[in-house]
C-alpha positions in Angstrom: -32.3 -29.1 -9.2 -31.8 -25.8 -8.3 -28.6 -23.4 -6.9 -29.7 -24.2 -3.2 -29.0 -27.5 -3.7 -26.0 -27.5 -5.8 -22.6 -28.1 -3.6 -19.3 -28.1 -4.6 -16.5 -30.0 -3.2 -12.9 -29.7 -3.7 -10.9 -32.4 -5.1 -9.2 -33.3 -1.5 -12.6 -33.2 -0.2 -13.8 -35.5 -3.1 -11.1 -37.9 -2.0 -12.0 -37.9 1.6 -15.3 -38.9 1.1 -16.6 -42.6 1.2 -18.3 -44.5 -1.6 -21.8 -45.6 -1.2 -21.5 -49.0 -3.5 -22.1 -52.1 -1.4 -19.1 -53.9 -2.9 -20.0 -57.5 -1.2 -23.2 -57.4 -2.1 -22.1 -57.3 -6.1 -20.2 -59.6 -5.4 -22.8 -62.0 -3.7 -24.4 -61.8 -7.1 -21.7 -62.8 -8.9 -21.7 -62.0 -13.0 -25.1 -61.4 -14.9 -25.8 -64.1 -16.7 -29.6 -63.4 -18.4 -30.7 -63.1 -21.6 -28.8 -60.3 -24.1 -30.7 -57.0 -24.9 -29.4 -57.8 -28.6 -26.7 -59.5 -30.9 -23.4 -58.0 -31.6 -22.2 -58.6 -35.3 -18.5 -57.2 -33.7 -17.3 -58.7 -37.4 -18.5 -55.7 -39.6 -17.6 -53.0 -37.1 -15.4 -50.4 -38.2 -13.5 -47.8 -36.7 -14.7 -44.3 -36.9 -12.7 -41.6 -36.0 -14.4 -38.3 -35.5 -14.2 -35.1 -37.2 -12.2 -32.7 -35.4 -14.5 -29.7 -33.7 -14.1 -25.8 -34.6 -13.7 -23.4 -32.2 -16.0 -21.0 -32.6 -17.3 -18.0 -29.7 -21.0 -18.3 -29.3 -23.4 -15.7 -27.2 -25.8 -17.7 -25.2 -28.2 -15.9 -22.5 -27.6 -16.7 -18.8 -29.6 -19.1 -17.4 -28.6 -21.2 -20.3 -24.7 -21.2 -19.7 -25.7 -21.8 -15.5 -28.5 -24.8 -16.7 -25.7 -26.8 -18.9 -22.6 -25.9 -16.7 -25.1 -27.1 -13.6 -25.3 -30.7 -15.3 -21.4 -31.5 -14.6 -18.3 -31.6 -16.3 -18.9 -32.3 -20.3 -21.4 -29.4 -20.6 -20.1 -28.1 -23.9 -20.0 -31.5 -25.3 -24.1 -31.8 -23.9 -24.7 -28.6 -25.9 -23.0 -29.5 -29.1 -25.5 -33.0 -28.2 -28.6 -30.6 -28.3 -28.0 -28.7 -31.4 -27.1 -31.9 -33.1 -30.2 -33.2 -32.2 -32.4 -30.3 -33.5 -29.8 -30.1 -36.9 -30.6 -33.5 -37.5 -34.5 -33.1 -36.7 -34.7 -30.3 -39.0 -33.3 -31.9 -41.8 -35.5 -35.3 -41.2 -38.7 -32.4 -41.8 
């Protein structure tokens, strides 16, 4: 993806626009009904709540900022995502 094919839309516009889920179809196929990925052992799950996240102001170049603001709403939260992930490979070395 690249800035000449980005668009933006304002909310009303967002509104206006039509869905492109074939809702009769779905529901042609009725619930899934296979075999499960895995087992759920729902009895030892336990409620985590998260650590609360510092503020903090952070310098990035550019074409960072633009590549992770590109990818949608959430962007800071994808970047926190990244440096967790190389935080946590680091420490594994």
């Amino acid at each position: 993806m690249n800035e000449s094919t980005i668009k933006t839309y304002t909310l009303d516009e967002i509104r206006k626009m039509k869905g492109r889920t074939d809702w009769d179809k779905l529901r042609a196929q009725g619930d899934y009904e296979g075999p499960q990925e895995f087992d759920v052992d729902w009895a030892r799950a336990e409620l985590v709540t998260p650590e609360a996240k510092k503020m903090i102001s952070l310098r990035v170049d550019p074409d960072v900022l633009a590549f992770f603001k590109s990818q949608g709403a959430g962007y800071q939260t994808r970047m926190n995502a990244v440096l967790r992930a190389w935080m946590e490979a680091q420490i594994r070395r």
